[in-house]
C-alpha positions in Angstrom: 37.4 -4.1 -4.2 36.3 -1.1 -2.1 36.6 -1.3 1.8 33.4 -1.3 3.5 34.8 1.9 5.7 35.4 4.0 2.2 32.1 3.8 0.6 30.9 7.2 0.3 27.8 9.0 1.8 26.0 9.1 -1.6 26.6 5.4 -2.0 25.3 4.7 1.5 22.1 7.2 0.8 21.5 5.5 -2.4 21.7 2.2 -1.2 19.3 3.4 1.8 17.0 5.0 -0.6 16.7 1.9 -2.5 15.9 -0.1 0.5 13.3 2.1 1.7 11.4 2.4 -1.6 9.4 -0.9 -2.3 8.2 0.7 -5.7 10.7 -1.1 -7.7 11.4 -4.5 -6.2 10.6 -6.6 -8.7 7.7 -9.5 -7.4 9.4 -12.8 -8.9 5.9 -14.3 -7.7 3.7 -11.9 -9.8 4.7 -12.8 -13.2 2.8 -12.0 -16.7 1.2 -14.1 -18.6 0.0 -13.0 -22.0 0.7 -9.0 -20.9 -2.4 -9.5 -18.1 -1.8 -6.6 -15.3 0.0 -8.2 -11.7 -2.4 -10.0 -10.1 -0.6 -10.6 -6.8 2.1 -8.4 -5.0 3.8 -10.0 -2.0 5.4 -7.9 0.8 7.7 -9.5 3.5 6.8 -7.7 6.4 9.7 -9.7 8.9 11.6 -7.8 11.3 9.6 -4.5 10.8 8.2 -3.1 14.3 4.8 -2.5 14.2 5.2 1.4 14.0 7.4 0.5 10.4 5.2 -2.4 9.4 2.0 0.3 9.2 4.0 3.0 7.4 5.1 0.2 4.5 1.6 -1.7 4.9 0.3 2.1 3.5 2.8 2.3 1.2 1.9 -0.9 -0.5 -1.6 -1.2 -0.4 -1.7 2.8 -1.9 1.0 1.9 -4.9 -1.1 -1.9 -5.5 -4.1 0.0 -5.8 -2.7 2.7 -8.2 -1.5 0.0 -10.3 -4.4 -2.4 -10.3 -3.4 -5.4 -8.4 -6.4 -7.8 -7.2 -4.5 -8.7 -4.0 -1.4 -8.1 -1.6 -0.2 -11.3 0.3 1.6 -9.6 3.3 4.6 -12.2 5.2 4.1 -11.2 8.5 5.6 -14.4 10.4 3.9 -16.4 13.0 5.5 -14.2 15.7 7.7 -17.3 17.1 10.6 -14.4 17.7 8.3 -11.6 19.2 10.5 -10.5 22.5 7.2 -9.7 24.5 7.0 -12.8 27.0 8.5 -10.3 29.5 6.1 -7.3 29.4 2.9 -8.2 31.5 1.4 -5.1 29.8 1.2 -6.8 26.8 -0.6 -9.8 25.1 1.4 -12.6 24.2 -0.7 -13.3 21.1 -2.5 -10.1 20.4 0.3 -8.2 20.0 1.9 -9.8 16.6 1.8 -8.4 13.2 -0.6 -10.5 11.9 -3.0 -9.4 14.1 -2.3 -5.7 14.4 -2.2 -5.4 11.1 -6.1 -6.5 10.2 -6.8 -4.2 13.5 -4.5 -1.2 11.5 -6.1 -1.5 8.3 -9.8 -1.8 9.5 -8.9 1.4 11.6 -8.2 3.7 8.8 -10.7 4.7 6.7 -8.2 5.3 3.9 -7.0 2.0 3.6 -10.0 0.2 4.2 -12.2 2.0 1.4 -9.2 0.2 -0.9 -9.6 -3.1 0.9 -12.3 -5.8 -0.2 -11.5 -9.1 2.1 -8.6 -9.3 5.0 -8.1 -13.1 5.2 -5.5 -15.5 6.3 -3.2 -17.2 3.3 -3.5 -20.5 2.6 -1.0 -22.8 3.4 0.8 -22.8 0.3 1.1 -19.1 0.6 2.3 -18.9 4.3 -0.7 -20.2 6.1 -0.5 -18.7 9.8 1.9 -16.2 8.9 0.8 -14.2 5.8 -2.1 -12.4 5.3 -4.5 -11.9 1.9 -5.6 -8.7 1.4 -8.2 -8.5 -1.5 -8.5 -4.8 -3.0 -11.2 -3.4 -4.5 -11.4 -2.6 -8.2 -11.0 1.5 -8.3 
């Protein structure tokens, strides 16, 4: 077994590259049935800032809507670990994913000519802390 301190840079860059690309992380949740296209991709957007939450938020709603997905159910947590009690200069609610997000999407035109419905999941699918984005057929 290789030490963790001798993998080598085109290992680690791999591996990185990999991580970064959500292109072919397979959705469990999607499934086929009967060879229909994907109907729903889901995205786990936990522990992202919001500055890496809007780059991948692009990133997926551009490759679902390239390959014909009806909807994107984004995990963006309920904000319960958000370190911004501290900072007066910031809202203690407003301030989490799964409201910045809506606020990012509906701000660029881009994204929200691909978007239908922005909705909050149902309970089953996260409730609070997921979101249901409904994209437009293309």
């Amino acid at each position: 077994m290789k030490d963790k301190d001798k993998i080598s840079k085109i290992d680690k860059k791999n591996w990185q590259d990999y991580v970064n690309d959500p292109k072919d992380i397979y959705d469990k949740d999607a499934g086929i049935k009967n060879n229909v296209a994907y109907t729903r991709y889901k995205f786990d957007l936990h522990g992202l800032t919001f500055q890496e939450a809007k780059k991948k938020v692009g990133e997926v709603i551009n490759y679902c809507s390239t390959k014909q997905f009806k909807e994107i159910l984004l995990i963006t947590g309920k904000g319960i670990h958000t370190k911004n009690e501290k900072n007066i200069f910031v809202s203690k609610d407003f301030s989490k994913l799964q409201y910045l997000i809506p606020e990012y999407i509906n701000s660029d035109e881009n994204l929200i000519n691909k978007i239908s419905e922005i909705k909050k999941a149902d309970p089953s699918s996260g409730g609070d802390g997921a979101l249901i984005l409904k994209l437009k057929k293309l």
